[in-house]
N, C-alpha and C positions, 0 to 999 in steps of 0.2 A: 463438367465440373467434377471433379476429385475431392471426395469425403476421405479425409485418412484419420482410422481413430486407432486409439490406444488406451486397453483397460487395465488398470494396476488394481491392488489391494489400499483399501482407504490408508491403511498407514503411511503408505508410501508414495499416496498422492501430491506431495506436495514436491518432494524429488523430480519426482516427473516432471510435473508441471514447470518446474524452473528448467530443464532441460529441452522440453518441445516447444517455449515460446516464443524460440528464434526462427521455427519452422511456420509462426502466423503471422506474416503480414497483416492480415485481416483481423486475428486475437485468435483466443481458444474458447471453444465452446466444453460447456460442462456437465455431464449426467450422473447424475447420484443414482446408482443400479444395487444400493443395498450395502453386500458386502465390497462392493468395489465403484470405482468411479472412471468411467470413461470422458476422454479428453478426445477432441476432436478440431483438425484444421479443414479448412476451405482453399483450394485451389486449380488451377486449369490444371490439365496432362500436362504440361512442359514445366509446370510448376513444384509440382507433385507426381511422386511418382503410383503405379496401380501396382498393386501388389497382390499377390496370396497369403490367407491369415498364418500368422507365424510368430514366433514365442523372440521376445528378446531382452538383451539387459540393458536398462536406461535408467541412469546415476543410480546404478547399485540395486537396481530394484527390476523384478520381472515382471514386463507385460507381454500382453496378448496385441497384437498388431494387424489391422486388417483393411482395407481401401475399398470404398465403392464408386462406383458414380452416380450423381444426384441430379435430382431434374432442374431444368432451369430455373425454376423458383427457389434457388437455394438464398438468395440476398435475401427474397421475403421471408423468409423462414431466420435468418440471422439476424433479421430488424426485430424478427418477434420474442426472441431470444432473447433480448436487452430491453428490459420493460424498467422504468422508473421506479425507484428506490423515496420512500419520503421517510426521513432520517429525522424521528425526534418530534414532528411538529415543525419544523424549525427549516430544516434544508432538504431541497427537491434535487434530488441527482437524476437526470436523464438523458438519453441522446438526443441528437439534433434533432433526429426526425418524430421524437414525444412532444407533446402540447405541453405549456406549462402548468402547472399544479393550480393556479387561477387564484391561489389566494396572496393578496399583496403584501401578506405580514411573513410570507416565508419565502425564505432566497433560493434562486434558479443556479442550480450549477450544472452543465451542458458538457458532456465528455461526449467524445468521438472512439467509441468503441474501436476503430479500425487502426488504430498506431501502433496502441502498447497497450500491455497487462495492465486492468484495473479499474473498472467500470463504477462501484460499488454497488454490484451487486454481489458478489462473492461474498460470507460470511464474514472472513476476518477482516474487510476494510469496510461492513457496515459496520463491525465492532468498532473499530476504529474513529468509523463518523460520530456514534455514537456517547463514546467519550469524548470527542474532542467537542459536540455538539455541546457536552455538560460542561464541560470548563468555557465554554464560551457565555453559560451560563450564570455564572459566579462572579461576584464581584469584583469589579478590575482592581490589580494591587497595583502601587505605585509600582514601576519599572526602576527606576534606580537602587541602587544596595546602599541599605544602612544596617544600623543598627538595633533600629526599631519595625521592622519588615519581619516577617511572621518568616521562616523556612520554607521553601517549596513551595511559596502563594506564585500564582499566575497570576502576568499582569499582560498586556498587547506588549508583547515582547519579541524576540525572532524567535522563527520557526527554521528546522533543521528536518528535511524528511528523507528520509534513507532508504535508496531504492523507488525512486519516486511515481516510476511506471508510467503513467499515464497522466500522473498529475493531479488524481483528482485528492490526495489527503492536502497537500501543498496549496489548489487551489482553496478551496476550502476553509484551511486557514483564512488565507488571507481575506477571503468573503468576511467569515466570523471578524475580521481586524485584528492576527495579528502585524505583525510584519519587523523588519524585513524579513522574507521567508524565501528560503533555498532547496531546494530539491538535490539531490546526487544518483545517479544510476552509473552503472560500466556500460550500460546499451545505449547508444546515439540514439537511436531512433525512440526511447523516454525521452532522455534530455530534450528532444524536440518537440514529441506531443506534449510534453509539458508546459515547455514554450507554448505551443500554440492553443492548449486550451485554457492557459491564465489569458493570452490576450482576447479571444473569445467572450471569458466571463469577464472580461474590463478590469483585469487585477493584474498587481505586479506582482510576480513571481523569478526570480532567476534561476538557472541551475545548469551544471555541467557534469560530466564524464567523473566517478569516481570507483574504484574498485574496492570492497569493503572487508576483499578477502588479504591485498595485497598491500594497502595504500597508508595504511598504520590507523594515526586516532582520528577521527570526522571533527572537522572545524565548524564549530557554530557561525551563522551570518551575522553583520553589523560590529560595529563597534568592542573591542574588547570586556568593554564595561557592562555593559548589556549582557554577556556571554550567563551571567551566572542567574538570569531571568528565563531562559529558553526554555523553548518547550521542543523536544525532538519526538518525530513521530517516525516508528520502525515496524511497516507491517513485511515482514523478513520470513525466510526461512530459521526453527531454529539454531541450526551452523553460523548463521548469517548471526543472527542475535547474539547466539555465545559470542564471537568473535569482537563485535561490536561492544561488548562488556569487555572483552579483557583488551582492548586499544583504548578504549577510554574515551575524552573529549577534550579540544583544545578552543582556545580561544582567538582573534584574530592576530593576539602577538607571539601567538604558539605557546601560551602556558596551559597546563593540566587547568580541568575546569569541569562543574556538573552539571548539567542544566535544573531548571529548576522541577521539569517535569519529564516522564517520556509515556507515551503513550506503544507499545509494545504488541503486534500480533501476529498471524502467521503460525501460529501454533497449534497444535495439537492439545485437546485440555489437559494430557498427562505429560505433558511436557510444558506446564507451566511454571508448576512450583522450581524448577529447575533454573528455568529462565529468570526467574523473579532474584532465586537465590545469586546468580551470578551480577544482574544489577546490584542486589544489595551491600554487595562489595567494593562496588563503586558509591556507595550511599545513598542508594534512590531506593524509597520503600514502598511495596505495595501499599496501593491505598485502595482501588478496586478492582476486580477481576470480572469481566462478563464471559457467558457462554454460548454460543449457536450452534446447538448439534458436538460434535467432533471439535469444533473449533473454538480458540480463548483467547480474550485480548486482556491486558494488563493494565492500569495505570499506575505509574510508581512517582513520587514525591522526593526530593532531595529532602531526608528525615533530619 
């Protein structure tokens, strides 16, 4: 088996990481080494290839590049890798092969590490659970739009996730109740672990093929009436976020539209205020900002 890793500069981790996670079938494994972060895939020889360490540019950014081979206990060591996530009190994220959390007042979501990027373990998508954990917490608002409806209240409304990976922000939702909830990735092989870990945890989930750099404004799911209840969830690269602020949102009959919330991560913590600023021009206002380490997630309000 074929270890091939690659060490960048923390800033540029995350570049990276969008660019080598067409090379894991299996996912990417993650080491925090300080000043820098190395990323690492799993594969046979004819999968991967063995190399000599060697300096190269990947999206813009220079790493260190080096290939070993590992002993046959590499799966064990990949299983030991993805250890259970308990998000809040409230929700158990783990793989298949973890026990569950054992308590019946907190819900089991079961991702399969081995599809796509997004386990919840990584920073910015526990941020992520984390907020969406709290708005699940909060009292439901009516879903229909009146007049008498408070701005930016959440109610079990659709969910919209961007970039959906693996599924597990999409799943998730729909456990907490909202629904309908849609996922969007440009990777087939998201779109389908998606698919298959909503059916998994017993949720409906739908989602398909979209490009966020190419494809203009992202359509929220359900009914066009609905549309201005949504909650969109974007744990994105920042490019990916800018962009996604300046397309906008539409609704199911194609008009301009805001959702009522977005929950926002993938970022860099000095690269939030930035991101916050470019929603707020779509009228979505920060309401809370969390931080783990390096990394910062958003939550913004239709103000």
């Amino acid at each position: 088996m074929i270890r091939l890793a690659f060490r960048v500069r923390r800033a540029d981790a995350e570049l990276v990481l969008a660019e080598i996670v067409e090379l894991a079938p299996s996912g990417v494994e993650e080491r925090d080494l300080g000043d820098t972060i190395e990323y690492a895939v799993y594969g046979t020889p004819g999968e991967l290839p063995t190399l000599p360490a060697f300096r190269a540019a990947i999206g813009g950014a220079l790493v260190e590049v080096a290939s070993e081979e590992v002993a046959d206990d590499w799966a064990d060591r990949w299983r030991a890798f993805h250890q259970p996530v308990l998000i809040a009190e409230r929700l158990h994220v783990r793989p298949p092969w973890a026990p569950p959390h054992g308590d019946p007042s907190v819900l089991e979501l079961v991702v399969d590490p081995g599809r796509a990027f997004g386990t919840g373990g990584h920073g910015t998508t526990r941020l992520c659970l984390e907020l969406l954990v709290g708005l699940a917490g909060e009292d439901p608002q009516p879903v229909a739009t009146g007049s008498d409806r408070r701005p930016g209240a959440i109610g079990r409304a659709p969910v919209l996730d961007l970039g959906c990976g693996s599924g597990v922000l999409a799943v998730a939702a729909a456990q907490l109740g909202w629904g309908p909830v849609h996922g969007v990735d440009h990777e087939r092989a998201s779109v389908e672990a998606t698919l298959e870990n909503a059916a998994v945890n017993g949720v409906t989930v739908t989602a398909d093929r979209f490009d966020l750099l190419r494809d203009g404004a992202s359509t929220i799911p359900g009914p066009a009436a609905g549309a201005a209840d949504a909650l969109v969830l974007a744990n994105l690269l920042r490019p990916l976020l800018l962009r996604v602020a300046a397309d906008g949102f539409v609704d199911g009959d194609g008009a301009v539209t805001v959702p009522a919330a977005l929950i926002a991560s993938g970022l860099l913590v000095a690269e939030a205020d930035g991101v916050a600023a470019a929603f707020g021009r779509l009228g979505l206002v920060e309401a809370d900002r969390r931080d783990d380490g390096e990394w910062a997630a958003l939550l913004l309000r239709r103000g």
